[in-house]
C-alpha positions in Angstrom: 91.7 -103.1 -154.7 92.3 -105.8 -157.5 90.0 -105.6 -160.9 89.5 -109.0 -163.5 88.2 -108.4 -166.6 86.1 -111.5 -168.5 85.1 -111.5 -171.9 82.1 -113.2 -173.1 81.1 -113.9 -176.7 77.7 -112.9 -177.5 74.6 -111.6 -175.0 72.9 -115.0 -174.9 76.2 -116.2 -173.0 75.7 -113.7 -170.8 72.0 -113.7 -169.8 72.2 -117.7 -169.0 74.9 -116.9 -167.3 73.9 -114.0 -165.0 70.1 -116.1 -164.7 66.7 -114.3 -164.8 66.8 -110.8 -162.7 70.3 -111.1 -162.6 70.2 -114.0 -159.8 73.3 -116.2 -160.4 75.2 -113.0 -161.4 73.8 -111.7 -157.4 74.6 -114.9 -155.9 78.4 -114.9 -156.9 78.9 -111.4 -156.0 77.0 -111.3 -152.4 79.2 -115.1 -151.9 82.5 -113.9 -152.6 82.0 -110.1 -151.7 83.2 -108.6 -155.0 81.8 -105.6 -156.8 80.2 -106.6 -160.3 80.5 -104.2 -163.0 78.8 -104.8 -166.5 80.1 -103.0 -169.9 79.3 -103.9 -173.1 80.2 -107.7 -173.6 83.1 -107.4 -170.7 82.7 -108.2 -167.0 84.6 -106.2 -164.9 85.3 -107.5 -161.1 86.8 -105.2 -157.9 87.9 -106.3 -154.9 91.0 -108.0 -152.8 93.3 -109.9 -154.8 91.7 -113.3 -153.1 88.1 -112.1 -153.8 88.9 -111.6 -157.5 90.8 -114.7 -158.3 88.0 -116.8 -156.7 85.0 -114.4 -159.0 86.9 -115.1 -161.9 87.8 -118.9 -161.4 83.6 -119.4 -160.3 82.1 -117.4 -163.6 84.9 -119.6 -165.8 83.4 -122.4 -164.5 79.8 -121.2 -164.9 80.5 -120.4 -167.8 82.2 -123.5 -169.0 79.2 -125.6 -168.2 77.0 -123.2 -170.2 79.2 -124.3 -172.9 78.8 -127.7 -172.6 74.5 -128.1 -171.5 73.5 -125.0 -172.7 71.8 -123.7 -169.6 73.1 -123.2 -165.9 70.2 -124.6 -163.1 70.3 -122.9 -159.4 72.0 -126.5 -158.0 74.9 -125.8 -160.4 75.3 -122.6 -159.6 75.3 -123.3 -155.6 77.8 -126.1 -156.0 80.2 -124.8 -157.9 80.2 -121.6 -155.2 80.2 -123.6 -152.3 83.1 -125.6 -154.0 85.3 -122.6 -154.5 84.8 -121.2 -151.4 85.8 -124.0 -148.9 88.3 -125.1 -151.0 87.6 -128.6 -150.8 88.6 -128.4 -147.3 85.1 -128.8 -145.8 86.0 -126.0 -143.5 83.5 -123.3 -141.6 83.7 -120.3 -139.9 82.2 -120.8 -136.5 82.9 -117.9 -134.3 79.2 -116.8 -133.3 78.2 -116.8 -130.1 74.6 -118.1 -130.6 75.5 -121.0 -132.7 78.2 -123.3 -133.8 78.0 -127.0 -133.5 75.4 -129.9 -132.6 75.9 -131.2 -128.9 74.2 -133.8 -127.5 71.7 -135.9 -128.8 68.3 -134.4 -130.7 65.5 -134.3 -129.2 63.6 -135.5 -132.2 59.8 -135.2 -132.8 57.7 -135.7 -135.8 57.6 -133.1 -138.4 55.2 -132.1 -140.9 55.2 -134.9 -142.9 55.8 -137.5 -140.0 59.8 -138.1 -140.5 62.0 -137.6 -137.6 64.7 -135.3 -137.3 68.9 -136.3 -137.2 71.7 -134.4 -135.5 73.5 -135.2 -138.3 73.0 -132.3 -140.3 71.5 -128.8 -139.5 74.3 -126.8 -140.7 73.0 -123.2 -142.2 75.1 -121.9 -145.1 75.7 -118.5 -146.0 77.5 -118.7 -149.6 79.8 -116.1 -147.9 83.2 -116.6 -147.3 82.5 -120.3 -146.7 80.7 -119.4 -143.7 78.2 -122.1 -142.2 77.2 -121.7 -139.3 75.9 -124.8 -136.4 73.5 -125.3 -133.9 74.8 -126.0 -130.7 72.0 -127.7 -128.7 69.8 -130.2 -129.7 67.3 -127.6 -129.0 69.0 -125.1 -131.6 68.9 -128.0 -133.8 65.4 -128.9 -133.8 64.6 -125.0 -134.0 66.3 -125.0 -136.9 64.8 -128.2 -138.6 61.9 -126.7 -137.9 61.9 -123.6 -140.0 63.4 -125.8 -142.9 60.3 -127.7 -143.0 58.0 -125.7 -141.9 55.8 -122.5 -143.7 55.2 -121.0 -140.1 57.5 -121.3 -136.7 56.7 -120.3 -133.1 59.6 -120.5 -130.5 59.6 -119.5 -127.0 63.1 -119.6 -125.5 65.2 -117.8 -122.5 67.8 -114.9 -123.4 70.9 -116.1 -125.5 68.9 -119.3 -127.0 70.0 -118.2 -130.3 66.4 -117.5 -131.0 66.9 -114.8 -133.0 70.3 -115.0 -134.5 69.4 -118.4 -135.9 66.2 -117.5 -137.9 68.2 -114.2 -139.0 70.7 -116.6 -141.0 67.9 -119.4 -141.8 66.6 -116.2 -143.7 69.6 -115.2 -145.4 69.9 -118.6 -146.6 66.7 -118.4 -147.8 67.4 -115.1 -149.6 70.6 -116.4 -151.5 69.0 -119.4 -152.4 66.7 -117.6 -154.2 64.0 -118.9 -152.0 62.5 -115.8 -151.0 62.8 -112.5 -152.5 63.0 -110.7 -149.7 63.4 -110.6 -145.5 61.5 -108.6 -143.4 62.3 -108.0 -139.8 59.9 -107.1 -137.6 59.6 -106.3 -133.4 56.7 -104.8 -131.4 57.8 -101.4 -129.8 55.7 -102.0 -126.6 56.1 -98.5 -125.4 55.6 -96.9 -128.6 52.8 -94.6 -126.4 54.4 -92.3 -124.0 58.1 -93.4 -123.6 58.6 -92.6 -127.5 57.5 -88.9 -127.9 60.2 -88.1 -125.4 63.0 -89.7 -127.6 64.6 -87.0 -130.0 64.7 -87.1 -133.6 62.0 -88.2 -135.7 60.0 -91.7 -135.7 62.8 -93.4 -137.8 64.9 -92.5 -134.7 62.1 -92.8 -132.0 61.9 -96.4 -133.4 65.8 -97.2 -133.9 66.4 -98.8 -130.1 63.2 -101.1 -130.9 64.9 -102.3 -133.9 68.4 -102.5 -132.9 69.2 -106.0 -131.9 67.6 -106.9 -135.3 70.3 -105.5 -137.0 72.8 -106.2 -134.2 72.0 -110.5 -135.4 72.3 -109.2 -139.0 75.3 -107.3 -139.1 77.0 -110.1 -137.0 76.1 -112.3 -139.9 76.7 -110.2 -143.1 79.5 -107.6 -143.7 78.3 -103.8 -143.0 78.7 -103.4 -146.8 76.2 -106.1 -147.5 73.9 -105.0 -145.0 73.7 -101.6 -146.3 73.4 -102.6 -150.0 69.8 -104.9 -149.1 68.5 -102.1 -146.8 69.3 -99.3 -149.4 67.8 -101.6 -151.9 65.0 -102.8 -150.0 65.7 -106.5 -149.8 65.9 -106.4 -145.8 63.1 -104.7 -144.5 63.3 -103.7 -140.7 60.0 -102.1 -139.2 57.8 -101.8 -136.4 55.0 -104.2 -136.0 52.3 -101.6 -136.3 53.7 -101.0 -140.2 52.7 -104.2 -141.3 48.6 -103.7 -141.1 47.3 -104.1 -144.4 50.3 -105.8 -146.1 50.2 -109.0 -148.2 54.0 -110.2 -148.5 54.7 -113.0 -151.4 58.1 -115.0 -151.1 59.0 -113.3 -148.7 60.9 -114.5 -145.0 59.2 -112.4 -142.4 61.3 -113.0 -138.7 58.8 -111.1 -135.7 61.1 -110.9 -132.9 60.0 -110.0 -129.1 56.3 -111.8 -129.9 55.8 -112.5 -126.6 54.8 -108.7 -126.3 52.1 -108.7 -128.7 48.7 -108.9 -128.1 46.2 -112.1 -130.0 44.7 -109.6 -132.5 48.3 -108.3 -132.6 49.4 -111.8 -133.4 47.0 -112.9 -135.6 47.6 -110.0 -137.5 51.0 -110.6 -138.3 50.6 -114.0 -138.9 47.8 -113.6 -141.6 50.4 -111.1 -143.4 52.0 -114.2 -145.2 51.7 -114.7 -148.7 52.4 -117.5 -151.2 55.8 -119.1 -150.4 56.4 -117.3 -147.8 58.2 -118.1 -144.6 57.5 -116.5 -141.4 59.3 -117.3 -137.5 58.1 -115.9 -134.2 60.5 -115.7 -131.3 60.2 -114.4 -128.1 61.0 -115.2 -124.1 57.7 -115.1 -122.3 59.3 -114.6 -118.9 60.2 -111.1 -120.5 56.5 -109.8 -121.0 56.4 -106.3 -121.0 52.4 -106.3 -121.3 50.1 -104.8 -118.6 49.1 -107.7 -116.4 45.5 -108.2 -117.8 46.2 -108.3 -121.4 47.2 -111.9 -122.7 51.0 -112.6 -124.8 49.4 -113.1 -128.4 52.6 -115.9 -128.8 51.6 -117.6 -125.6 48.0 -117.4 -127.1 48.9 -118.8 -130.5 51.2 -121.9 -128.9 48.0 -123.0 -127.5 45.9 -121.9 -130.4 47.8 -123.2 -133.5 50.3 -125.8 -132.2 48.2 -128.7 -134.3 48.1 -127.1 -137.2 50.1 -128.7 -140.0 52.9 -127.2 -141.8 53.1 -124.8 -138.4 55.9 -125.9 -135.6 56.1 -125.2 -132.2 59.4 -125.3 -130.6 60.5 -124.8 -126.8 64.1 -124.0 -125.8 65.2 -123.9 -122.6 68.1 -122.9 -120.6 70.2 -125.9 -121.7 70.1 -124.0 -125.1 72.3 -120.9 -123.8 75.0 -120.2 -125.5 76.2 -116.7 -124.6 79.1 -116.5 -121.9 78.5 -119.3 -118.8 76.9 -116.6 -116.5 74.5 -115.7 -118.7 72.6 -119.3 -117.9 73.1 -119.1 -114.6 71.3 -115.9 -114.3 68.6 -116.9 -116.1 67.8 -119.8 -113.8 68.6 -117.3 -110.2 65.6 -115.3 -112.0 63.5 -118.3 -112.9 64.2 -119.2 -109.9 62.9 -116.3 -107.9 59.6 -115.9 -110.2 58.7 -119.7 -109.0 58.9 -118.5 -105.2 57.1 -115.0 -106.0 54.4 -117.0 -108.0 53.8 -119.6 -104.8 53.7 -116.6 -101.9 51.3 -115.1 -104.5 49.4 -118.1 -104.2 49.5 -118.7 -100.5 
């Protein structure tokens, strides 16, 4: 463990520099992964020798152009940590499964405002470690484009899609671009009736399996430490679907994974929790419907419902969009494949 110590001058140095409710001083830290101490008119920063050299070297910087305009803007403040951490070298880390680089051509459709999408871009940064992380499909890379530009998202997609993962980090961009304020996670526990009560502990851990892959995605995209410190803190929320009755959330990124197993009023519920600039992505695999037969997926219902809405995007992968290991694909299609014939003897 290394430790820096910078001196500033007088407090109004320090409050531009550290932004209003601390959000350029919570930015460099969460970036480079140091620990941020505050006494008196010093700055005291702990962590490897690397992660303190490149703390130091970003608040001299910072607050070198302070010196200079007199006030420090969010763009500055994301530049100059995006330039110390790739090192010029336009580098990024790329090892997730889900997601690393465009292939193919797009498959571009009008947005919003009528534009058309590129392949050229579509990279998500995390201001962490210089990690960025790529769609790999054209179909990751319109899902992606499409929460950039969109308020709401609906995507239906087969298992290992990157359905999940990618909205995760979409949201954690959002969060350390001061964009949003907060992240919830959400997922329906579809047998939160009789299955549950037999599960020990008490509902936190009834519920923990029904949340789990959330925080598997998130915990594959920020270090455990970080994790920890937004939960303990409240900045990641991850609950239950049911919890979120009655709740108006402002600039917040709400993610409501497994939608295909909610009912319409379900649904509509959820989707009416959204508050002014919020975000909000649905995900889910409707050949994975763990309904009883006669009750109708509230995301199927809503793809029909609200596709034509503006500022709302509907997006479709398919299997072309698997990324997980090669199998993975195939499997998916020997399953599609036997629903198709089940469906037509059904039919006969």
């Amino acid at each position: 463990m290394s430790e820096a110590t910078i001196n500033f001058e007088n407090q109004d140095l320090i409050r531009t520099l550290f932004g209003e409710r601390d959000r350029h001083l919570r930015k460099v830290r969460d970036s480079v992964g140091i620990e941020v101490v505050i006494r008196g008119d010093e700055l005291h920063l702990f962590g490897t020798d690397a992660q303190v050299e490149r703390g130091r070297e970003i608040f001299a910087e910072l607050q070198s152009l302070i010196e200079k305009q007199g006030i420090l803007r969010d763009g500055e403040v994301v530049r100059v940590i995006e330039a110390h951490l790739t090192g010029g070298s336009g580098t990024d880390s790329s090892s997730a499964d889900d997601a690393v680089i465009v292939r193919g051509s797009a498959r571009t459709k009008p947005n919003g405002n009528g534009t058309k999408t590129s392949p050229t871009d579509g990279g998500i940064n995390l201001f962490d470690r210089a990690a960025k992380i790529h769609p790999r499909t054209a179909g990751q890379f319109e899902y992606v484009e499409a929460i950039r530009q969109n308020d709401i998202t609906l995507s239906i997609g087969p298992a290992g899609s990157g359905k999940t993962y990618l909205a995760v980090a979409m949201a954690v961009n959002a969060l350390r671009q001061d964009q949003v304020r907060k992240i919830v996670l959400v997922r329906p526990a579809v047998e939160a009736g009789e299955r549950l009560g037999f599960l020990p502990g008490d509902m936190h851990a009834k519920l923990n399996p029904y949340l789990r892959p959330l925080l598997d995605s998130l915990n594959d995209i920020l270090s455990y430490e970080q994790v920890k410190r937004y939960l303990e803190s409240d900045v990641i929320e991850i609950v239950p679907l049911a919890y979120m009755r009655g709740r108006t959330l402002n600039s917040t990124f709400m993610i409501l994974d497994e939608g295909q197993n909610t009912t319409i009023t379900q649904m509509k519920m959820f989707l009416t929790r959204m508050g002014h600039d919020s975000k909000i992505v649905v995900t889910g695999d409707v050949t994975q419907i763990d309904l009883p037969p006669e009750v109708p997926s509230g995301l199927i219902d809503a793809f029909g419902r609200l596709g034509h809405l503006p500022g709302l995007s509907c997006v479709e992968l398919t299997t072309q969009d698997i990324v997980r290991h090669r199998l993975v694909g195939e499997i998916v299609k020997a399953y599609d494949g036997d629903q198709h014939h089940a469906s037509k003897r059904r039919h006969k």
